[in-house]
C-alpha positions in Angstrom: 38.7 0.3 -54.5 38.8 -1.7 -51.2 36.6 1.0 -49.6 33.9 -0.2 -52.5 34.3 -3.5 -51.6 34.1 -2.6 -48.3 30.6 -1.2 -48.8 29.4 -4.1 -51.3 30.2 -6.3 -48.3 28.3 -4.5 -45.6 25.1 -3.7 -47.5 25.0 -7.5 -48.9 25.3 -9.0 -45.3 21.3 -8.2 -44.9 20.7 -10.1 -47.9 22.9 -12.6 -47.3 20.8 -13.2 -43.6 17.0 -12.7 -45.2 17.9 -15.6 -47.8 17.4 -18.3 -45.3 13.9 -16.4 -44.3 13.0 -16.6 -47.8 14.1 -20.4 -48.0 11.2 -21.2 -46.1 8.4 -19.2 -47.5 8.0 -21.8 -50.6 6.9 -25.0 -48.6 3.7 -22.7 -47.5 3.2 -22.0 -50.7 2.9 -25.2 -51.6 0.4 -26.0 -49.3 -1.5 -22.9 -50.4 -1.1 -24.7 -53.8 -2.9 -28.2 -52.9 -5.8 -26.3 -51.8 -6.4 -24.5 -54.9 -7.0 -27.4 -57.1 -10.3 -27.6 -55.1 -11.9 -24.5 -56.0 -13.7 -23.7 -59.3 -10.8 -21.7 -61.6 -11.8 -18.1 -62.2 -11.8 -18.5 -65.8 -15.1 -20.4 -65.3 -17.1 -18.3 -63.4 -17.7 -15.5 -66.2 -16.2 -13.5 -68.7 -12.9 -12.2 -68.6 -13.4 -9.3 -70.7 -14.3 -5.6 -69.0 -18.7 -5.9 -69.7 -19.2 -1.9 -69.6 -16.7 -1.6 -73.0 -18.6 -1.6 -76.6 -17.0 -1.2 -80.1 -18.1 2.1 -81.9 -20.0 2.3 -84.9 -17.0 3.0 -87.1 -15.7 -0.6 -85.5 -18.6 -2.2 -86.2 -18.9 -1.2 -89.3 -15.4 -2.0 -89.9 -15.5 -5.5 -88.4 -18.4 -5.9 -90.8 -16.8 -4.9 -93.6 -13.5 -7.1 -93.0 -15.8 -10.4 -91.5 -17.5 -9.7 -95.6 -14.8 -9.3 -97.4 -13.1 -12.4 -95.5 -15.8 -14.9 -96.5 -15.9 -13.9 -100.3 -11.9 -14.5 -100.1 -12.2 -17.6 -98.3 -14.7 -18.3 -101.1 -12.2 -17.6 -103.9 -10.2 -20.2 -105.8 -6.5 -20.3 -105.7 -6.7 -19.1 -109.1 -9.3 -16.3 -108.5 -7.1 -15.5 -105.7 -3.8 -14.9 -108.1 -6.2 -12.8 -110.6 -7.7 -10.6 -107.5 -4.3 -9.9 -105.9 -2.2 -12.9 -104.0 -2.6 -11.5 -100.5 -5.0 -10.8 -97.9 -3.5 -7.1 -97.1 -3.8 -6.3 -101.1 -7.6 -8.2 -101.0 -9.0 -6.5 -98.4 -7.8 -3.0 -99.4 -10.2 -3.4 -102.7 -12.9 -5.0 -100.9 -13.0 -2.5 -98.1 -13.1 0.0 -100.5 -15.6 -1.4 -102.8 -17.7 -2.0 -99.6 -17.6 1.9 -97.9 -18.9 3.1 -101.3 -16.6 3.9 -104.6 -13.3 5.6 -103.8 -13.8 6.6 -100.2 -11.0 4.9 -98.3 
């Protein structure tokens, strides 16, 4: 047990001594920090998004199908929604469906 401590105590002693080192380190960041401010953010210069990547046609078509079937639900009454099925996830199950071509699902 005291031969544990022991070792705890020796291998925490270069911790203990690189802590001041570290103390120090934030005021230069801080200065790195007031100098940012003056450059454009990198959100601003383009797109984030990777420009080489494109959705497939079974996405497309999908995304199609779900942007369709979206606007006729946001089109429906609350009481055409209740007769149709009361949630989106039940909704779009018939309208994807319907849209793909009869019972192809």
């Amino acid at each position: 047990m005291i031969d544990r401590l022991v070792r705890i105590a020796i291998l925490s002693v270069p911790l203990l001594a690189a802590c001041p080192a570290l103390a120090k380190d934030p005021p230069a960041k801080d200065a790195v920090a007031k100098e940012a401010p003056a450059k454009a953010p990198p959100a601003a210069e383009g797109p984030a998004a990777p420009a080489g990547r494109t959705p497939g046609p079974g996405q497309s078509a999908t995304r199609d199908r779900q942007k369709a079937c979206g606007a006729e639900w946001r089109a429906l009454t609350d009481a055409q929604k209740a007769a149709q099925g009361p949630k989106w996830p039940q909704y779009w199950s018939k309208c994807n469906r319907r849209l793909k071509g009869g019972d192809k699902a």
